[in-house]
N, C-alpha and C positions, 0 to 999 in steps of 0.2 A: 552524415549524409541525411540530408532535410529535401522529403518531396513535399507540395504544399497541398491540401485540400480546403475545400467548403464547409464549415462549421457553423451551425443556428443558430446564432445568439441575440437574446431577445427579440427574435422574430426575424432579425434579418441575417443575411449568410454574409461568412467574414473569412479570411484566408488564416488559415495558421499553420504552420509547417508540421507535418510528419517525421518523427524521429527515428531512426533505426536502430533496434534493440541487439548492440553487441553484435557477434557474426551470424547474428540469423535474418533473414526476409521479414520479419517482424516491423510491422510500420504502425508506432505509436504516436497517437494525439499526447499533447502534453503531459497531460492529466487522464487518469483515468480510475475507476470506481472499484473503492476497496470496499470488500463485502466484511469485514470481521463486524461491524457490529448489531446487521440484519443475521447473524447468526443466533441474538436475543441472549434470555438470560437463563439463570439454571445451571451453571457451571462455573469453573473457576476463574475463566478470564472473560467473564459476560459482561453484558454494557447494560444489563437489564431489559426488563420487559419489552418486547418490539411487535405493531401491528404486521403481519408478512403480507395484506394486500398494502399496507404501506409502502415496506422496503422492495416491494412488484413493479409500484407507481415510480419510484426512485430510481430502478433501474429503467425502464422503458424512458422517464422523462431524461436520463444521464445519454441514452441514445439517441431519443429523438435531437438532442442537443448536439451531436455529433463524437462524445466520447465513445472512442471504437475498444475499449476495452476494460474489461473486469478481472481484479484481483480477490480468491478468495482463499480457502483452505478448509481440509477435509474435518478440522479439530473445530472449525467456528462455530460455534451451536453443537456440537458434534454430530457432526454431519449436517446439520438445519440447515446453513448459511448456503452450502452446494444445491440442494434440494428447493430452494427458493430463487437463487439464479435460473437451476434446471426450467422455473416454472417458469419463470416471468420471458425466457429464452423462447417456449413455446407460444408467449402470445405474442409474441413480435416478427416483425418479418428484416427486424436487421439480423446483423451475424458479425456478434464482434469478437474478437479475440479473448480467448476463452485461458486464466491463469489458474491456475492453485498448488497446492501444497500438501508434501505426506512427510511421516518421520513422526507423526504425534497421534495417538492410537487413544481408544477409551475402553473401558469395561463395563458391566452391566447396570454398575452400580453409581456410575457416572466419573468414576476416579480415573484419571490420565497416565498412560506410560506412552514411555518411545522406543522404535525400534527402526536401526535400518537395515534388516536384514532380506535378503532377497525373500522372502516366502512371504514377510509379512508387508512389503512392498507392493508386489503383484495383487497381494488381497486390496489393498488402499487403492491401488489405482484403477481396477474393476467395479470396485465402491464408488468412486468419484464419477468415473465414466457412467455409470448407473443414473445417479444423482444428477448430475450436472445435464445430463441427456443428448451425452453428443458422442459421435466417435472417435475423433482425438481432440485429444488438448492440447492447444498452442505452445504453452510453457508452462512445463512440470517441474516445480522446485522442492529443493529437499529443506523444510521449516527449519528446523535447527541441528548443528554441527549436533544429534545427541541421541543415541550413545557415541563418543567422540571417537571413540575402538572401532567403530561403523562404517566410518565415513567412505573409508574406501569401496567397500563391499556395496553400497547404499548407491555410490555415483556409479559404479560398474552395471549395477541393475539396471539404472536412468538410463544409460548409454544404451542397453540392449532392450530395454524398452520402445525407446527412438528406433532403430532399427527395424524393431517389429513393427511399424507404422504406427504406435500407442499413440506418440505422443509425439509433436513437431521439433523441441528445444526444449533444452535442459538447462536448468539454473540452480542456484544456490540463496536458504537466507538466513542473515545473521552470523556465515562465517567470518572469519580471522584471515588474516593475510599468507598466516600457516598454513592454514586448514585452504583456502586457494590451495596453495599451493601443491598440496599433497594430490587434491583431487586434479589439477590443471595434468598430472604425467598420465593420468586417465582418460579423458576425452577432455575436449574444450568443454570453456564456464561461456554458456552467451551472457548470462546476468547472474547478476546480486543483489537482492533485494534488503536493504539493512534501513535501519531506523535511524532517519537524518532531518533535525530542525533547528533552528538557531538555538532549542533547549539540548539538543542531543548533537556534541558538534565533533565526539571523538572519532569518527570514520574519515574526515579532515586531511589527521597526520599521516597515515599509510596506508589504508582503505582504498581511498578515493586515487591518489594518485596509482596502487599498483593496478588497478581497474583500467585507468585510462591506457596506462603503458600496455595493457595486455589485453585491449579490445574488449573487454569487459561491459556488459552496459547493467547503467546501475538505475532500479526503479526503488524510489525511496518508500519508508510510511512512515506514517505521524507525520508530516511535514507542519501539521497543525498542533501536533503534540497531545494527540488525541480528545481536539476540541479544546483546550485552554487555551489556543491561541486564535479562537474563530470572534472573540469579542462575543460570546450570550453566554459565557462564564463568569459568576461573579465569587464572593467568597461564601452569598448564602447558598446559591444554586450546589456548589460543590458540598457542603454542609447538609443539604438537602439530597445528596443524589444516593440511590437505593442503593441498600446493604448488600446486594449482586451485583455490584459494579465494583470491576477491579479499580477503577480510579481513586476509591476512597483510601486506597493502599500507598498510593502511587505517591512518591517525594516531592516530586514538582507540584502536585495539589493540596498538599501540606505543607505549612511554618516549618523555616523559615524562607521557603523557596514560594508557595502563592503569593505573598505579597508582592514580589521581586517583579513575577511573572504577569500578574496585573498590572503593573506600570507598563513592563513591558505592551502588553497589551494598547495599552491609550497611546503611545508612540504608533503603534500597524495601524491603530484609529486615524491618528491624528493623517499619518503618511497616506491613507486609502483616502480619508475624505475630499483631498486633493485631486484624485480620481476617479470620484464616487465610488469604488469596491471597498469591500469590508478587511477589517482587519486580517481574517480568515485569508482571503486570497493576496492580502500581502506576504503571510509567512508561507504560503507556496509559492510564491515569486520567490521571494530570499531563497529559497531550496535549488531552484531550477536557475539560479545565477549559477552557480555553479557549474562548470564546464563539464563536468566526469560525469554529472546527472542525465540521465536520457528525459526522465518522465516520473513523475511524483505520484503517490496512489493519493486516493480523496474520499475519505467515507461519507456518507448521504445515508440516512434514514428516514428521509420522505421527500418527495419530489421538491418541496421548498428549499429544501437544504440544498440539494443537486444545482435549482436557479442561483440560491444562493453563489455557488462557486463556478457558474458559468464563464463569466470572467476573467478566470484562472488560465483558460486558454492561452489567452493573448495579452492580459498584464504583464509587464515585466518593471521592475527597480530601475530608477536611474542608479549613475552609478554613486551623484551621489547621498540619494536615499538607502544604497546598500550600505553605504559609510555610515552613514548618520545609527543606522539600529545596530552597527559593529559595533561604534561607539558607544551606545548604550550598554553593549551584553560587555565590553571590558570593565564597563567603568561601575558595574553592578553585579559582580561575581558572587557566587553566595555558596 
């Protein structure tokens, strides 16, 4: 179900349909702004050093834009990433739909555990609330199926959180078609947040279809594969990118898969410059071809990056441009 609204792009207003997120009232622009890596750096899954009136700029300019919604989580920065939404929420007079994430906890010392236990649940979500500076959140997801012994007990709390007015919709990310399922005899799944790009294409075979069959709505991330596929990745820049960045880790920006992923790369070029957009917003197009997809998440670290993918909106693949980059990822498997 698609309502349409008025979106700003490059200055002028353009129509782009509204999506409904699974069985909730939840009405999503295509795209909308993933906060993981104005969370900055200093921990295990940081993106490095970040200005926060930067990622301030980045969200105000992703709204003034017309994106109605932000994805973050309470582990981003641990806690930073919520606390700099919180901020930038107060100097604006939009009001977008407000996401994030518990199930991943820190210590004093900066080291990660998880837990889905209801005590330590109610603590995360009073924390966020805190943070984020609002009185419910739209859509409260449980990060990862982990402790996997949890799960049940974790989605029982989300349900009765809902109910006390916490929080709007309950989602899930990163679970299994199992783990669906165990929590589905619980309360309903409105969403699924899992990581899906033409590098990450395993949610395809069972994921994506048991989502659709079961009302599910799926908001993806990485759709860019965390910047390797925005085209301002080269092989010195990843060589060059700081020792707090978990990307240095990451297989896809390592031999024998960068080189693969660069070629790739100059095909999203080659296919965008036929419609002036960047490579970047091709490989969210290729995402959002997908029928079981509602809405892609889109990280921006300074308002240039945000213009950058304004476009995202309302690009789409022909069908057969979506052939043409199939045809590359078969005929280059690594």
């Amino acid at each position: 179900m698609h309502d349409r609204t008025l979106i700003i792009q490059n200055g002028t207003m353009t129509n782009t349909a509204l999506r409904t997120l699974g069985n909730s009232d939840l009405q999503l622009t295509p795209i909308g702004l993933g906060a993981w890596a104005i969370g900055g750096g200093d921990w295990q899954f940081g993106w490095g050093a970040q200005d926060d009136r930067e990622s301030i700029a980045a969200i105000h300019r992703a709204l003034d834009l017309g994106i109605n919604w932000i994805d973050t989580a309470a582990i981003y920065g641990l806690g930073h990433s919520e606390e700099v939404v919180g901020q930038a929420l107060k100097s604006t007079t939009h009001k977008p739909l407000v996401f994030t994430k518990c199930s991943m906890r820190w210590q004093k010392d900066r080291s990660i555990h998880r837990s889905l236990k209801a005590g330590s649940l109610a603590e995360e979500l009073e924390a966020s609330l805190r943070r984020l500076g609002v009185e419910t959140i739209d859509l409260y997801q449980i990060h990862w199926p982990d402790p996997e012994g949890e799960i049940e007990e974790g989605w029982e709390t989300l349900a009765r959180f809902r109910e006390q007015g916490k929080i709007r919709w309950i989602g899930v990310s990163n679970f299994t078609v199992e783990q669906l399922k165990r929590v589905q005899k619980i309360a309903p799944i409105t969403s699924l947040q899992p990581p899906y790009s033409m590098l990450r294409r395993a949610i395809e075979k069972e994921i994506l279809p048991f989502a659709e069959a079961n009302g599910i709505g799926i908001i993806n991330y990485s759709p860019m594969a965390s910047g390797l596929l925005t085209g301002k990745m080269t092989a010195e820049r990843v060589a060059a990118l700081p020792s707090d960045d978990w990307r240095r880790r990451a297989a896809e920006f390592n031999e024998p898969r960068l080189s693969r992923n660069l070629r790739l790369v100059a095909l999203l070029r080659e296919i965008g410059d036929g419609h002036g957009v960047t490579p970047g917003v091709v490989a969210v197009a290729w995402t959002l071809h997908h029928p079981a997809i509602t809405a892609a998440i889109v990280g921006g670290r300074s308002a240039s990056q945000v213009e950058e993918m304004a476009s995202a909106f309302n690009f789409r693949l022909s069908e057969d441009e979506f052939a043409r980059i199939n045809a590359f990822l078969d005929a280059n498997q690594v």
